[in-house]
PyMOL Python script that loads the backbone (N, CA, C, O; Angstrom):
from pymol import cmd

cmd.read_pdbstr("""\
ATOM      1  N   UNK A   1      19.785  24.871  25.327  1.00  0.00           N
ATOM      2  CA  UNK A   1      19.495  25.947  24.406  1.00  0.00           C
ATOM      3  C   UNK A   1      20.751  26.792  24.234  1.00  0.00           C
ATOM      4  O   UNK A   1      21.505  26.983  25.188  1.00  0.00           O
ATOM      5  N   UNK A   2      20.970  27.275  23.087  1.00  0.00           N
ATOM      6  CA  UNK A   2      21.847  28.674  22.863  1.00  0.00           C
ATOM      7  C   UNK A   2      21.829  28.908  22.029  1.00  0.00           C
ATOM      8  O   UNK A   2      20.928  28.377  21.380  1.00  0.00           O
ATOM      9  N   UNK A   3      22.872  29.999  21.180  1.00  0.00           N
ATOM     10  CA  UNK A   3      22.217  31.725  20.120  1.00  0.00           C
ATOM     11  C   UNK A   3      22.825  30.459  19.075  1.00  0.00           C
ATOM     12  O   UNK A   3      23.535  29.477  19.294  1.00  0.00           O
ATOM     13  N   UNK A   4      22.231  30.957  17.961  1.00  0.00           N
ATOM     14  CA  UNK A   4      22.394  30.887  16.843  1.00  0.00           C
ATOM     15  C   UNK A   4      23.109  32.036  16.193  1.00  0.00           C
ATOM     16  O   UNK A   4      22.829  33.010  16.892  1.00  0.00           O
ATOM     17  N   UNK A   5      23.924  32.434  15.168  1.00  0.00           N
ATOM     18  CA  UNK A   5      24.336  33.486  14.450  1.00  0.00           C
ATOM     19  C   UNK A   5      24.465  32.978  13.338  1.00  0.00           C
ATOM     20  O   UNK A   5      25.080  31.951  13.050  1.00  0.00           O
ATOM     21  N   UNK A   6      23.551  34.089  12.273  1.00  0.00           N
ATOM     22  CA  UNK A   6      24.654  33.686  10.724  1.00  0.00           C
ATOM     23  C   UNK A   6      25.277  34.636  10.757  1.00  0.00           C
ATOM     24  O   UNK A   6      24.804  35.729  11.069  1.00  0.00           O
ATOM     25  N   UNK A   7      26.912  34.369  10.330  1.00  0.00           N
ATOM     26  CA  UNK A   7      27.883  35.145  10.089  1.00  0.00           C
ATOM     27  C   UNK A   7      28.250  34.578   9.011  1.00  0.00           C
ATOM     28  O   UNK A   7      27.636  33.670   8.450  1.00  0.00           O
ATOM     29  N   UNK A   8      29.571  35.223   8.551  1.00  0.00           N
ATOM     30  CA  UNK A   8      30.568  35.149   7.622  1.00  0.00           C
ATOM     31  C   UNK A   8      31.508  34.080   8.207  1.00  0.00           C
ATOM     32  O   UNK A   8      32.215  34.474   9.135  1.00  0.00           O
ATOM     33  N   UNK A   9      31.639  32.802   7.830  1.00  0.00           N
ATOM     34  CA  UNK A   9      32.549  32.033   8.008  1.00  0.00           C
ATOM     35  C   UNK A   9      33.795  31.901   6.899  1.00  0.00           C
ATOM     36  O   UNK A   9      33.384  32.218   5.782  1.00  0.00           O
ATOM     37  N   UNK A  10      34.822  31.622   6.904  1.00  0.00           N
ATOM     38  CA  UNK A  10      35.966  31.079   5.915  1.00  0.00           C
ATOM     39  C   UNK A  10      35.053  30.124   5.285  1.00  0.00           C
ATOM     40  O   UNK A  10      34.614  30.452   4.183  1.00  0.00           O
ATOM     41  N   UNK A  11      34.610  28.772   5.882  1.00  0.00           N
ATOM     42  CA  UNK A  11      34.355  27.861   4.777  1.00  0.00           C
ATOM     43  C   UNK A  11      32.940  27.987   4.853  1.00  0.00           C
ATOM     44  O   UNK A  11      32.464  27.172   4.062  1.00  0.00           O
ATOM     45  N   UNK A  12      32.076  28.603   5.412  1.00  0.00           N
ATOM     46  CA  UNK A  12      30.663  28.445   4.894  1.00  0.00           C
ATOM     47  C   UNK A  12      29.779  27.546   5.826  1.00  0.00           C
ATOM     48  O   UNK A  12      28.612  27.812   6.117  1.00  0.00           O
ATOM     49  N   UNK A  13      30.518  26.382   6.285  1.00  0.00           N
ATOM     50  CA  UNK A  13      29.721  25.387   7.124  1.00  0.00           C
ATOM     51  C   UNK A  13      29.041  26.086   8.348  1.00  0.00           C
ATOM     52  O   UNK A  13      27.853  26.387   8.235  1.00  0.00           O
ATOM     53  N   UNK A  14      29.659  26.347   9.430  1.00  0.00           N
ATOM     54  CA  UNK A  14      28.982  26.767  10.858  1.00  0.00           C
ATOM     55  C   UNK A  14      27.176  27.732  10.459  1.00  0.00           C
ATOM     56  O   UNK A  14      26.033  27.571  10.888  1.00  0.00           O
ATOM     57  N   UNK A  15      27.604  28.380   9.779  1.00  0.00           N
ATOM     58  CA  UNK A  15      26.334  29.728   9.153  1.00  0.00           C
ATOM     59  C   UNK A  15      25.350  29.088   7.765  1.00  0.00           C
ATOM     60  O   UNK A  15      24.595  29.928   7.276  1.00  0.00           O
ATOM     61  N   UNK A  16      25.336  28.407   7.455  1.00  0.00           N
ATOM     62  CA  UNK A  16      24.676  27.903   6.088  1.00  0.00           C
ATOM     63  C   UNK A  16      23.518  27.138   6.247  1.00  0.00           C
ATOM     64  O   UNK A  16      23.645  26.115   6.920  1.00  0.00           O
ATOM     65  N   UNK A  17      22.679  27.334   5.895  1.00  0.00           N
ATOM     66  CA  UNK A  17      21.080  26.952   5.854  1.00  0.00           C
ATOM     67  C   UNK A  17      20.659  26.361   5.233  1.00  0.00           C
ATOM     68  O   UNK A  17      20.971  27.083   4.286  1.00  0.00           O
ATOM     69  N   UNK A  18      20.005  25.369   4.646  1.00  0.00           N
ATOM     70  CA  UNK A  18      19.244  24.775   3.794  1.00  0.00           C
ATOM     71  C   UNK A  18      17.358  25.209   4.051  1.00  0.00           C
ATOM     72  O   UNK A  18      16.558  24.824   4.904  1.00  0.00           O
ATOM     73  N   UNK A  19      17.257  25.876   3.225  1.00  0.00           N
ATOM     74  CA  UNK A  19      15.525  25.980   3.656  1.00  0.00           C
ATOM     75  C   UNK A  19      15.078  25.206   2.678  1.00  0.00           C
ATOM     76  O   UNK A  19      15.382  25.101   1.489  1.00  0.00           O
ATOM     77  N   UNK A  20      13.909  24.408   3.725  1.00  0.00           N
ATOM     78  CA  UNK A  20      13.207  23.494   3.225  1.00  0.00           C
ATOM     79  C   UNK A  20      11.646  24.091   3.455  1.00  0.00           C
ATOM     80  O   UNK A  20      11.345  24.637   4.516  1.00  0.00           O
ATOM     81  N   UNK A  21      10.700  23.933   2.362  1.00  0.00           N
ATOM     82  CA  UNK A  21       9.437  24.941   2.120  1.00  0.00           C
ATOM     83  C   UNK A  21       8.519  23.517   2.590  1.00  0.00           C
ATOM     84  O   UNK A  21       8.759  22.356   2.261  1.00  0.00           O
ATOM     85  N   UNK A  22       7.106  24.157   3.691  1.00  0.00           N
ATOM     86  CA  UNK A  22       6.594  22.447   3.523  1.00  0.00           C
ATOM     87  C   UNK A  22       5.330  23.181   2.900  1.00  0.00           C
ATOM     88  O   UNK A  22       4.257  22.929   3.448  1.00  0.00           O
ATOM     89  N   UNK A  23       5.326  23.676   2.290  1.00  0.00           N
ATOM     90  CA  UNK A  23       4.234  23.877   1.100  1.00  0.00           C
ATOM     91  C   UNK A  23       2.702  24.524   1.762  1.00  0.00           C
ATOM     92  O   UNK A  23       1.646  24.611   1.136  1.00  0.00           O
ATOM     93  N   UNK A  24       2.963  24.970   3.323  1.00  0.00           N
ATOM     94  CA  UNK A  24       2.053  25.755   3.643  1.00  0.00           C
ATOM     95  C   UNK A  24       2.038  27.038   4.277  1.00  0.00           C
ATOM     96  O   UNK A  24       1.125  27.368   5.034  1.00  0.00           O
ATOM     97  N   UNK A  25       2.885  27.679   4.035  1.00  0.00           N
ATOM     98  CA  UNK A  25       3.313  29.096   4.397  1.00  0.00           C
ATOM     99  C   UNK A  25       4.360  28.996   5.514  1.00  0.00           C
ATOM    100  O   UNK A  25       4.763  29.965   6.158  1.00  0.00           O
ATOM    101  N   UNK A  26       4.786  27.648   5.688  1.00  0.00           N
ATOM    102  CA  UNK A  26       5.830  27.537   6.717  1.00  0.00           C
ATOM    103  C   UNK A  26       7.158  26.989   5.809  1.00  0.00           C
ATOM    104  O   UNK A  26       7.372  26.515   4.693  1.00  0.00           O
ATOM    105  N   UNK A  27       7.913  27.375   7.049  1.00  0.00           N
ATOM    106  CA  UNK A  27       9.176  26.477   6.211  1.00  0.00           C
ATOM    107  C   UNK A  27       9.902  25.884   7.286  1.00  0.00           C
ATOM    108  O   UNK A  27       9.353  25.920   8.387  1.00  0.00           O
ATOM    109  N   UNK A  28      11.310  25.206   7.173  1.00  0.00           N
ATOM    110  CA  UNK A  28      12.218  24.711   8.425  1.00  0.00           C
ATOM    111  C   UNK A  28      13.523  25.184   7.785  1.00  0.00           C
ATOM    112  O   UNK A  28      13.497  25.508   6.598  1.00  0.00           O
ATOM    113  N   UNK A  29      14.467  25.238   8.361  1.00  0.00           N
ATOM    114  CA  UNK A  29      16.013  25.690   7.900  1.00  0.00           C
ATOM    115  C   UNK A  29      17.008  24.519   8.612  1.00  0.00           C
ATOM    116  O   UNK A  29      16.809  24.009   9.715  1.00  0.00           O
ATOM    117  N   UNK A  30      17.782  24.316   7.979  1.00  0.00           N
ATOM    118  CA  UNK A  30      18.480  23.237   8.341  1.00  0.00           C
ATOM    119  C   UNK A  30      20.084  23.542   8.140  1.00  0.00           C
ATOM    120  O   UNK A  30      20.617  23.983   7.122  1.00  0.00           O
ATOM    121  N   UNK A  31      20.730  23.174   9.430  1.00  0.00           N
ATOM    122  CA  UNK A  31      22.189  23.589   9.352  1.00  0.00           C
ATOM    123  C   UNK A  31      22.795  22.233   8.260  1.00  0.00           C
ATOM    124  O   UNK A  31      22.448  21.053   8.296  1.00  0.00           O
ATOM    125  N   UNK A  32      23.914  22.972   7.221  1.00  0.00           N
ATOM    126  CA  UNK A  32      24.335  21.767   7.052  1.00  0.00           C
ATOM    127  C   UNK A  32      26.094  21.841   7.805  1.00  0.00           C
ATOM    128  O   UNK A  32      26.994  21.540   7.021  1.00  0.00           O
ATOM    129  N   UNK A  33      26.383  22.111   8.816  1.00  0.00           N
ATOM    130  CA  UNK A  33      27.124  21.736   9.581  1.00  0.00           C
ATOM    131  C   UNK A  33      26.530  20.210  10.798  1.00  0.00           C
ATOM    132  O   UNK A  33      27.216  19.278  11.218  1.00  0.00           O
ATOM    133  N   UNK A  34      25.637  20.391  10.950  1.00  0.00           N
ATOM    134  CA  UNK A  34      24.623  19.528  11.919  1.00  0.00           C
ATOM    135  C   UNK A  34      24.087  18.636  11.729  1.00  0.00           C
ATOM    136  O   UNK A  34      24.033  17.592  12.380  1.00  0.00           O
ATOM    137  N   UNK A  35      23.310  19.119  10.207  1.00  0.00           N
ATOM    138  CA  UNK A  35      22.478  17.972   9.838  1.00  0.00           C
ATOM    139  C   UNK A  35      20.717  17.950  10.707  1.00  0.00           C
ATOM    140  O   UNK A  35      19.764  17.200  10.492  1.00  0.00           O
ATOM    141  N   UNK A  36      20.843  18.926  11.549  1.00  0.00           N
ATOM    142  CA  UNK A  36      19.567  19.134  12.065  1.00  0.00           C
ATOM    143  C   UNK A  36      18.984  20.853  12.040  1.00  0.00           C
ATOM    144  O   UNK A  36      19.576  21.912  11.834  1.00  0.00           O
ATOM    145  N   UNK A  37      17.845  20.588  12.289  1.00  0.00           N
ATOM    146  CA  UNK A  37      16.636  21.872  11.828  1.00  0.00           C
ATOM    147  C   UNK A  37      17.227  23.296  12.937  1.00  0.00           C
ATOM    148  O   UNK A  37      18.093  23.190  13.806  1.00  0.00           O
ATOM    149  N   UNK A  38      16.551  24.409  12.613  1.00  0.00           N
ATOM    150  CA  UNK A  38      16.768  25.141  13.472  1.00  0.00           C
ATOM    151  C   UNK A  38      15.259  25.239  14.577  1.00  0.00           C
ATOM    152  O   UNK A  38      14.077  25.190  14.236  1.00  0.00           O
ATOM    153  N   UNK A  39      15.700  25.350  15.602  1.00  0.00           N
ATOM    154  CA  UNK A  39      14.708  25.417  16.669  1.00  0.00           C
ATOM    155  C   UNK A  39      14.080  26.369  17.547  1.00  0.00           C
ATOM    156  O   UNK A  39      14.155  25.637  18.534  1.00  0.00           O
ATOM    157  N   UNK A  40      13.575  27.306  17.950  1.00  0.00           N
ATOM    158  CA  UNK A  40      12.772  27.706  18.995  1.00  0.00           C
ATOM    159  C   UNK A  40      12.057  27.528  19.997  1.00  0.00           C
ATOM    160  O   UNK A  40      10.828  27.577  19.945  1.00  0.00           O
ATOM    161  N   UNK A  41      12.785  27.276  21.149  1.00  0.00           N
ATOM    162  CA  UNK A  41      11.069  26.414  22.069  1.00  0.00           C
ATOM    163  C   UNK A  41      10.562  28.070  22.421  1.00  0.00           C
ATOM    164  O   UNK A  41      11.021  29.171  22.728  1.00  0.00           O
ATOM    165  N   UNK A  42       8.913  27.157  22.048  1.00  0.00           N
ATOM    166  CA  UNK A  42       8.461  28.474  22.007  1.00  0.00           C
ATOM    167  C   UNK A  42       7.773  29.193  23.596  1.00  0.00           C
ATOM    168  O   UNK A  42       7.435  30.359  23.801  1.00  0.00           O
ATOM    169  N   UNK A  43       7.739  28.022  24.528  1.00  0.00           N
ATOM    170  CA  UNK A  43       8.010  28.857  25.974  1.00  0.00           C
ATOM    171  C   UNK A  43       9.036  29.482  26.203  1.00  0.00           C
ATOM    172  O   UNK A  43       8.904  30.195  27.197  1.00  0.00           O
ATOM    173  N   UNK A  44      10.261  29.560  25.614  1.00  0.00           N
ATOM    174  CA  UNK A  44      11.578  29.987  26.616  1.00  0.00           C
ATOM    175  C   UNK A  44      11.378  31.433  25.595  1.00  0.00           C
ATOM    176  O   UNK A  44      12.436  32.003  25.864  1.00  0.00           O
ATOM    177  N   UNK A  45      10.806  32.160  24.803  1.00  0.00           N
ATOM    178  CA  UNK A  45      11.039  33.862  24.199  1.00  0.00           C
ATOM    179  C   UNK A  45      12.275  33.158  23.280  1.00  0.00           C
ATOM    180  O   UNK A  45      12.257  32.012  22.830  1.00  0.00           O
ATOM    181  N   UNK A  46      13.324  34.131  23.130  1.00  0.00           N
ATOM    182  CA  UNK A  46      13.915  34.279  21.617  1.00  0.00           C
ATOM    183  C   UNK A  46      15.366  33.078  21.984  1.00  0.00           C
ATOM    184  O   UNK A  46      16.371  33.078  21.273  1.00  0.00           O
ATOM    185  N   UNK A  47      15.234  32.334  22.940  1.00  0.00           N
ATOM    186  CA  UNK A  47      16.367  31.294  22.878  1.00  0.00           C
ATOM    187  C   UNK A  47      16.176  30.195  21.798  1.00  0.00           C
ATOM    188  O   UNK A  47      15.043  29.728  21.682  1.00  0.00           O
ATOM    189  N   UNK A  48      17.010  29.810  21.124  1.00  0.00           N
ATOM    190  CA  UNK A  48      17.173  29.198  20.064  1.00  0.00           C
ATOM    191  C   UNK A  48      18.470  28.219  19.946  1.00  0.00           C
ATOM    192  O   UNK A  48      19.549  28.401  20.509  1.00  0.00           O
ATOM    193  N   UNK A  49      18.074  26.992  18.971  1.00  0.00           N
ATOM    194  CA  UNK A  49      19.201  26.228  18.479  1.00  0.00           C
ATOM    195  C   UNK A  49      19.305  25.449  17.464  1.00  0.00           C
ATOM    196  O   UNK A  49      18.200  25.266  16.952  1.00  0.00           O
ATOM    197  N   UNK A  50      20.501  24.675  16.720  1.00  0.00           N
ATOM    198  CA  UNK A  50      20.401  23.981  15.675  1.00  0.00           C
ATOM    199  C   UNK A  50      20.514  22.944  15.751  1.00  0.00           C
ATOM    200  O   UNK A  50      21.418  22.317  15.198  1.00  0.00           O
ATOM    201  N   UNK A  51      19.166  22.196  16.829  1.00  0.00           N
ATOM    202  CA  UNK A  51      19.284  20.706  17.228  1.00  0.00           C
ATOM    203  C   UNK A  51      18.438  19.940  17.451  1.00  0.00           C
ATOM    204  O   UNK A  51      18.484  18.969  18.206  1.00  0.00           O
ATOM    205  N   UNK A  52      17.289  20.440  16.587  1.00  0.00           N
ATOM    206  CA  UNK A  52      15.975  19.627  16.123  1.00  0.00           C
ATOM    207  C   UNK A  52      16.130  18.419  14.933  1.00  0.00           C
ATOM    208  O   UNK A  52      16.735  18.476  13.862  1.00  0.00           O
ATOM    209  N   UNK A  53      15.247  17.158  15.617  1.00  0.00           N
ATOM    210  CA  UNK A  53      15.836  16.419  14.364  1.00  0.00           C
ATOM    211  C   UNK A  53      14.725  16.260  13.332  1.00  0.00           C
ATOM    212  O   UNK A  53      14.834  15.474  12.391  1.00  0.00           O
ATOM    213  N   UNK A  54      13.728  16.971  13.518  1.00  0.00           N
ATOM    214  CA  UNK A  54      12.576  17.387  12.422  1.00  0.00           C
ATOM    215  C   UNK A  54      11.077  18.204  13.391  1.00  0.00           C
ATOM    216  O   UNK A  54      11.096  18.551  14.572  1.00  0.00           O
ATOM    217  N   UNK A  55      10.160  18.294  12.619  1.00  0.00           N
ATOM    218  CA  UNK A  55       9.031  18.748  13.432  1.00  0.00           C
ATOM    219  C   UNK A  55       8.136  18.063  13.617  1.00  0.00           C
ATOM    220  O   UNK A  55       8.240  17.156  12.791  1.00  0.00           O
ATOM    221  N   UNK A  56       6.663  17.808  14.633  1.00  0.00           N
ATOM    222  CA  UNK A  56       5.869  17.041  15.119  1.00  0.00           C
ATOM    223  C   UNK A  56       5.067  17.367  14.056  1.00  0.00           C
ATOM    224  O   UNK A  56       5.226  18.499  13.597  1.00  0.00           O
ATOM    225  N   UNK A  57       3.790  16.264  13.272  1.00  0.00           N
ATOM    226  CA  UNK A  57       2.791  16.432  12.699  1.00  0.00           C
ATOM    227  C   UNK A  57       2.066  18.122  12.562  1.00  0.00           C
ATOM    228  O   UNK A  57       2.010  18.944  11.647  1.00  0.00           O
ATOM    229  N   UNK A  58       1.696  18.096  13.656  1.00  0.00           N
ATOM    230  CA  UNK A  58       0.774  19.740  13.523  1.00  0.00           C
ATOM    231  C   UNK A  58       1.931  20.964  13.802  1.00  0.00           C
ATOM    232  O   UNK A  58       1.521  22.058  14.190  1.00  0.00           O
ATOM    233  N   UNK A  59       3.341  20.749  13.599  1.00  0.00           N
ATOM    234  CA  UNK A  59       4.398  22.171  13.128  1.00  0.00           C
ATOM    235  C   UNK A  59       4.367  22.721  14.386  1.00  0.00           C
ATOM    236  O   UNK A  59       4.682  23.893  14.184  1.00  0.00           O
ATOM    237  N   UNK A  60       4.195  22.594  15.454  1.00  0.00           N
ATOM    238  CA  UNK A  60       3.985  23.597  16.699  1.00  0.00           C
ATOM    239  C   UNK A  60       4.939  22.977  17.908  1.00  0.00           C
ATOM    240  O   UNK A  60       4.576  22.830  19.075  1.00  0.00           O
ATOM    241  N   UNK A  61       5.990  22.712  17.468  1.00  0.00           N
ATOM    242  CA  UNK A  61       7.436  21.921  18.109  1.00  0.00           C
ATOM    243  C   UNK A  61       8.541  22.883  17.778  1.00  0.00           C
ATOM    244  O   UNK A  61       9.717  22.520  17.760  1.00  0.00           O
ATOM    245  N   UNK A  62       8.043  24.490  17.438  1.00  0.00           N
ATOM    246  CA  UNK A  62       9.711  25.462  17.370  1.00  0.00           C
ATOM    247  C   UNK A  62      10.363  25.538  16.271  1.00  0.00           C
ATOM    248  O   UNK A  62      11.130  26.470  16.029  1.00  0.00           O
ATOM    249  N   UNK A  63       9.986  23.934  14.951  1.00  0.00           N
ATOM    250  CA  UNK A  63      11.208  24.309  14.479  1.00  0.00           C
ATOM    251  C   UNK A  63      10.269  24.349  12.836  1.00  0.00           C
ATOM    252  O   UNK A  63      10.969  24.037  11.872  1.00  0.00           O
ATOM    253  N   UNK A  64       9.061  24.640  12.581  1.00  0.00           N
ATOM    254  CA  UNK A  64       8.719  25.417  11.895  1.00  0.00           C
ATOM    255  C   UNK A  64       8.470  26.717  11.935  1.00  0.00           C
ATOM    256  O   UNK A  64       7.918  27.090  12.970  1.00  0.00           O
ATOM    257  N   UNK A  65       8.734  27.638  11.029  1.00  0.00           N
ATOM    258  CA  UNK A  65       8.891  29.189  11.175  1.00  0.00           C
ATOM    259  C   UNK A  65       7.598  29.813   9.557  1.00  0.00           C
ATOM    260  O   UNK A  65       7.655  29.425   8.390  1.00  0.00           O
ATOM    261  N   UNK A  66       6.816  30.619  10.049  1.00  0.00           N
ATOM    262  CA  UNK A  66       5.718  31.315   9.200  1.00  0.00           C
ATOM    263  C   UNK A  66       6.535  32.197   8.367  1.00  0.00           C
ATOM    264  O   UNK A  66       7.560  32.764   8.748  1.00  0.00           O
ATOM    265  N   UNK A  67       5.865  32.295   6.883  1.00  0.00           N
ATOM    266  CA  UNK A  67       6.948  33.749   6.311  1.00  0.00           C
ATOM    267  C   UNK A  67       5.767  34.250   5.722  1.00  0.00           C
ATOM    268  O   UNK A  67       4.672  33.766   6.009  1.00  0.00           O
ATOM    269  N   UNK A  68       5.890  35.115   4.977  1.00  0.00           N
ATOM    270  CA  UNK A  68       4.850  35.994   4.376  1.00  0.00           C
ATOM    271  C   UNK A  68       6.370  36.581   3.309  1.00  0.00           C
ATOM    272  O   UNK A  68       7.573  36.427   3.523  1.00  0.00           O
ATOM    273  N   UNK A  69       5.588  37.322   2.074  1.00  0.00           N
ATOM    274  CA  UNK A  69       6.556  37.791   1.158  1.00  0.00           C
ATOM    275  C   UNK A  69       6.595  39.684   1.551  1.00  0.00           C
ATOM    276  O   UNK A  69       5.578  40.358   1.380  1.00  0.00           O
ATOM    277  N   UNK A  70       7.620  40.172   1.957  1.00  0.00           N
ATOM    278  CA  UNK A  70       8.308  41.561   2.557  1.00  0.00           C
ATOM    279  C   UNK A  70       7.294  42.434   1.092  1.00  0.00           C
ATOM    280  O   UNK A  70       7.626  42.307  -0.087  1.00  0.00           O
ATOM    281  N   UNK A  71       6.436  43.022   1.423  1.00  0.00           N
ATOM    282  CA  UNK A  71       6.394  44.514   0.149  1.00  0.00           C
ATOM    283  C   UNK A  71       7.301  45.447   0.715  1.00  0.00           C
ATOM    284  O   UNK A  71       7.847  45.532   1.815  1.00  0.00           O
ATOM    285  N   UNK A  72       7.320  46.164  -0.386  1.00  0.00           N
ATOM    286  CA  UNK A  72       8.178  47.521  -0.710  1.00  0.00           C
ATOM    287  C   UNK A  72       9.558  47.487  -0.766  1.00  0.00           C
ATOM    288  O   UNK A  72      10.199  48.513  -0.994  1.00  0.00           O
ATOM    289  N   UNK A  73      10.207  46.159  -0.538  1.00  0.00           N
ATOM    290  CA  UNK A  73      11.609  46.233  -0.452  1.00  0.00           C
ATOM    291  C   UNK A  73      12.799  46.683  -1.530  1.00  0.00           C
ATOM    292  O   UNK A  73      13.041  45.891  -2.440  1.00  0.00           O
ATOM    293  N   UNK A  74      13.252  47.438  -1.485  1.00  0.00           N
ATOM    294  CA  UNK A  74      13.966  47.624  -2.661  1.00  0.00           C
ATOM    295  C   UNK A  74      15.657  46.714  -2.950  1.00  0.00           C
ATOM    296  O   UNK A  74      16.281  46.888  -3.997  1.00  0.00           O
TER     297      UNK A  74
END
""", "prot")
cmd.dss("prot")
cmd.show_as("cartoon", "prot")
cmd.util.cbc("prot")
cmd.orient("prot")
């Protein structure tokens, strides 16, 4: 396991995401430095990484993430 950061890179690769929507209020993000998903195991709390190589049938393998749409944001 270890941190993830998006930052500001020179060329864009290390920090850059691809979100992929699976059409049920979840989504996955995908480094394209890696080529693999971003992850959470969800026993270890907020440790994280970009080294999933997809998610299990029922999404509950870390590297699907829930969103909801932010109100009030300006």
């Amino acid at each position: 396991m270890g941190e993830v950061r998006i930052e500001k890179d020179e060329k864009g690769d290390a920090s850059t995401f691809q979100w992929q929507d699976m059409l049920r209020g979840d989504l996955m993000l995908m480094s394209l430095k890696t080529h693999r998903y971003l992850f959470v195991d969800p026993s270890a709390g907020s440790l994280c990484s970009a080294n999933s190589a997809g998610c299990r049938p029922d999404r509950k393998d870390g590297s699907c993430f829930a969103w909801t749409k932010a109100e009030g944001l300006k």
